[in-house]
Structure formats: structure tokens, C-alpha cells
C-alpha positions in Angstrom: -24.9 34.4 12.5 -22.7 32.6 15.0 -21.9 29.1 13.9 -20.9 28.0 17.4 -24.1 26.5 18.0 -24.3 25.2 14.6 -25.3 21.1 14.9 -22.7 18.9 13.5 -24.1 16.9 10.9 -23.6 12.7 10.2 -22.2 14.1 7.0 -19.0 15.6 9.2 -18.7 13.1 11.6 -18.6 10.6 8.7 -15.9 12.5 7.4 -13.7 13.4 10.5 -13.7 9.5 11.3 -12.7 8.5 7.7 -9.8 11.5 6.9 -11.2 11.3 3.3 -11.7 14.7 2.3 -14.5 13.0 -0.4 -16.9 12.7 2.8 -17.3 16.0 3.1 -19.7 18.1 1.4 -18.9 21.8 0.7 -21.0 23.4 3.2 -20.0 20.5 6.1 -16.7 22.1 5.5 -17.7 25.6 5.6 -19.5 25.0 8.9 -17.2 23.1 10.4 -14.5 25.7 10.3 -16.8 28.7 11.0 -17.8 26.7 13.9 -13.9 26.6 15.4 -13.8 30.0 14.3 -17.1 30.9 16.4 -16.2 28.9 19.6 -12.4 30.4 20.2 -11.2 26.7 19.2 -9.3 28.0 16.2 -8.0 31.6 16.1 -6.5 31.8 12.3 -4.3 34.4 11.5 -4.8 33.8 7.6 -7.5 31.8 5.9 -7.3 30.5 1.9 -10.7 29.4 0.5 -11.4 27.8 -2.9 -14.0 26.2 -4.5 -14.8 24.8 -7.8 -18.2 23.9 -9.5 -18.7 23.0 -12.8 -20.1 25.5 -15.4 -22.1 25.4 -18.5 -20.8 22.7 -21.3 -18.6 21.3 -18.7 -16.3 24.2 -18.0 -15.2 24.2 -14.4 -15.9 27.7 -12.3 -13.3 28.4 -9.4 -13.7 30.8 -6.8 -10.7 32.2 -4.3 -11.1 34.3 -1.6 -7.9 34.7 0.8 -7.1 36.5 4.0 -3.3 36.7 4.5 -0.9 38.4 5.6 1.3 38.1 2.9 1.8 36.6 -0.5 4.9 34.1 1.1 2.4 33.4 4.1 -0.5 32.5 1.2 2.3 30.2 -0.6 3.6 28.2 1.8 0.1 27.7 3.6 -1.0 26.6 0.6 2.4 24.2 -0.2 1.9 22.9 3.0 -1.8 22.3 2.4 -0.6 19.8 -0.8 1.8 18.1 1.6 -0.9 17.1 3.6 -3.3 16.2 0.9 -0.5 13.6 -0.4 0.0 12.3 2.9 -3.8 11.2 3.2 -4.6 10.1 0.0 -8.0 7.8 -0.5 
């Protein structure tokens, strides 16, 4: 399934006009990068995905999936990734 053609939702509008990562829901996300992906917008040489949910009793279920090239690529990606989350705080 191509995702170029994917509608974008009032969820992800919502969220691209307000920065707050809090707008978004999970699969908004999802989409909206598969959709860059899809349309040549965004050709990404590595790609970090994780997600958490929350488990029986209250425990909290992560799941990672990466695509780099390289363990130093995957850490300072992700360092970088906690910059920016600092710098747009809600």
C-alpha cells in the first residue's frame, strides 16, 4: 500500500499547526511519515521507531524497530531527537 495518496487527517493538521507532539495520535504519525516516504518528499537514510502502550496491571510495553546504518548513526539521531524534544516543550 502506497501512503502517498493517503488523506491527511484534522488530527495531523491540528498537530503540525500546534508543534505539540500531544496532538498527534500514533497512527497520524505513522502516516504522515510513510506519506513523505511514499511521495519522494523525504528520502531517509536511517529510520528509529518506538512506541509504548501500556500492559496488563499497568506495566508499560515498548516496541523498537530501527533501520541504521550504524550504532553511532542510531545514537546521535536519537540524541538529537531529545534536543529537539526540549526545544519544543508544551
Amino acid at each position: 500500500m502506497l501512503y502517498e495518496n493517503q488523506p491527511v487527517s484534522i488530527g495531523e493538521l491540528r498537530a503540525k499547526r500546534s508543534g505539540n507532539g500531544s496532538d498527534w495520535s500514533p497512527r497520524d504519525c505513522l502516516v504522515d511519515i510513510l506519506r513523505a516516504i511514499d511521495d519522494g518528499t523525504l528520502n531517509p537514510q536511517g529510520l528509529i521507531v518506538c512506541a509504548y502502550a501500556e500492559g496488563e496491571h499497568g506495566a508499560v510495553d515498548i516496541k523498537f524497530s530501527q533501520a541504521m546504518p550504524n550504532v553511532i548513526m542510531a545514537s546521535g539521531t536519537l540524541q538529537r531527537v531529545q534536543n529537539l524534544l526540549g526545544s519544543n516543550s508544551a
